[in-house]
N, C-alpha and C positions, 0 to 999 in steps of 0.2 A: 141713765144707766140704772139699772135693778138688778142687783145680784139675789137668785133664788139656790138653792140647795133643793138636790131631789135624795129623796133615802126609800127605797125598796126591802122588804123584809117580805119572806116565803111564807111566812106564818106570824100568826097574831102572839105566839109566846116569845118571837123573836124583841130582843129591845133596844131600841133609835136613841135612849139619852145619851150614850155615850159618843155615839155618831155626832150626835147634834152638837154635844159641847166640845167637839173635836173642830166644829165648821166653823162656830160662833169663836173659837181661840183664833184659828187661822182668817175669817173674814177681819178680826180687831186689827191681828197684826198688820194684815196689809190694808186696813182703812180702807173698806170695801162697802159702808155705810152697814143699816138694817138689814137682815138675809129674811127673804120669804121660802117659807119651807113646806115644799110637796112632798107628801106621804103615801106610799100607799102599801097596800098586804097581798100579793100575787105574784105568781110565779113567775120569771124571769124568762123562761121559756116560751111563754105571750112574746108576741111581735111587739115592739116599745110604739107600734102606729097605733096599737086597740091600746096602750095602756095610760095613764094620766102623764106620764114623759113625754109621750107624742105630740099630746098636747099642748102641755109645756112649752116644749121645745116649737112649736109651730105658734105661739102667742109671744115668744122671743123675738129680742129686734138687736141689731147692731148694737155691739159696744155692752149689752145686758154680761151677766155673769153666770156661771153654773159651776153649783160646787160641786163633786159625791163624794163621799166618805171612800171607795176603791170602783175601780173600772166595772170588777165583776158583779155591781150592784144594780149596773145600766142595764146587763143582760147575761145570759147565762150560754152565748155563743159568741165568737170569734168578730164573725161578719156582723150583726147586728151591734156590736161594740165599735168596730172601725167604721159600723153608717152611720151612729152618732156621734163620733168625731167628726167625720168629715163634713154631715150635715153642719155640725155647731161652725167650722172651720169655713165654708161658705157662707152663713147668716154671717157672719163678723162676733158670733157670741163667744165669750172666752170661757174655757173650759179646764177647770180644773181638779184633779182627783187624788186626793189626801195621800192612803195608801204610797202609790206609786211616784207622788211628789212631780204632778205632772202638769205640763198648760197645754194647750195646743195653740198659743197664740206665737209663740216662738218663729220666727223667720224660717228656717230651715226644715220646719217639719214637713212640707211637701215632698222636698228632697229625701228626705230621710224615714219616711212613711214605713218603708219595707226594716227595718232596723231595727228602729226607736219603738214603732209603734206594736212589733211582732215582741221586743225584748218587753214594753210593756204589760202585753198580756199574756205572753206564753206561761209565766208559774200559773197564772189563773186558768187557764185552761189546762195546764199539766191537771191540775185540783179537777176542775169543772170533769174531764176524760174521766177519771178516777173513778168518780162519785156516778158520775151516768154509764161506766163499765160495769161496775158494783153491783147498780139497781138493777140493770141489764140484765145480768149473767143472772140474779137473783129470781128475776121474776121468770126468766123463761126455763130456770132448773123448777120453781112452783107448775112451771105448766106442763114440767116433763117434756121440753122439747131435748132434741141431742144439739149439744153446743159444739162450737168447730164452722171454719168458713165453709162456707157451699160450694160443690164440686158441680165442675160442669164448662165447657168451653165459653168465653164469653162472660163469664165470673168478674168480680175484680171487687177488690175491698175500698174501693174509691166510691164503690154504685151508690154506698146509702149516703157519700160528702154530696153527691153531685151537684145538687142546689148550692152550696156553700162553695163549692170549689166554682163554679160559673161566674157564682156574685163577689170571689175576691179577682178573681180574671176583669170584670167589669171594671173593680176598682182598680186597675192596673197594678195589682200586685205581681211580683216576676213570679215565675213558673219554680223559679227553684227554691224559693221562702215559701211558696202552697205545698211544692213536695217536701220539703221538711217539716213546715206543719202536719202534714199527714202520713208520714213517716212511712214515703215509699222513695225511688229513684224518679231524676225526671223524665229519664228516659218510660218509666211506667205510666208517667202523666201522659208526657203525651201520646202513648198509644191508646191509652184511656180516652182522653181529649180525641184522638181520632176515631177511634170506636162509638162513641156516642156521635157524635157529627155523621158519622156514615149511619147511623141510624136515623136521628132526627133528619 
């Protein structure tokens, strides 16, 4: 068994000591030996497959450890945060994240996936929405474009999840925790869901 810690920071001014000595208190208490610690400075928005997590995570073996200091450190979307659970949850690697005071080795989290896992990350994404609405609205009032949804048949403010809304369907999440993550009715999913279908 090898417990490693992974700690992600956007920028080089950003700083890991207090991350660290948050992991090294929590690995003593639960007697979890030496922690090897991966660093790295990039943005969250990379896919965690191009990034040294991937990695990581793919040189892990049953029964290994993974600390983070909070969920939203792993990535800075929804779906790519529930693949690294679930991947760790498959290897047999135990998975745990400071912040949110969470394991994913627990019996029940299969069951409970849609719940446990959405009540996990949702503040983090309330936050993550916020900050990528912000820069958003920000950069495209710099370009002088006109802000406001797009008019026109065939429209729908699902179009820009659709990748994300696909990949939590894959992972069997229900239709009605994707439409309240995306804060529409399910009724609007699935005619969305059928819209694209009769497309592709």
């Amino acid at each position: 068994m090898t417990t490693h810690a992974f700690l992600r920071v956007s920028t080089v001014l950003q700083d890991t000591e207090k991350n660290k000595l948050d992991i090294l208190e929590f690995a003593n208490r639960l007697k979890l030996g030496n922690v090897e610690f991966t660093e790295e400075h990039i943005s969250g928005k990379i896919d965690y497959k191009k990034r040294k997590l991937g990695a990581l995570l793919n040189n892990m073996v049953a029964g290994d450890i993974l600390i983070v200091p909070e969920l939203s450190r792993i990535a800075r979307s929804i779906v790519q945060i529930l693949e690294v659970i679930k991947v760790t949850k498959e290897k047999g690697v135990i998975l745990y994240s400071l912040k949110e005071n969470f394991c994913n080795s627990e019996d029940s989290i299969t069951a409970t996936v849609t719940s446990t896992i959405f009540a996990l990350v949702a503040q983090i994404e309330r936050e993550l929405i916020s900050l990528r609405t912000r820069e958003a609205l920000h950069a495209r009032k710099v370009a002088g474009a006109k802000l406001g949804r797009p008019h026109g048949k065939g429209k729908s403010k699902l179009d820009e999840h659709k990748e994300d809304i696909l990949k939590l369907l894959s992972l069997n999440v229900p239709k009605t925790m994707i439409a309240k993550q995306y804060h529409t009715s399910v009724g609007n999913l699935y005619n969305f869901l059928n819209r694209i279908s009769e497309v592709d």
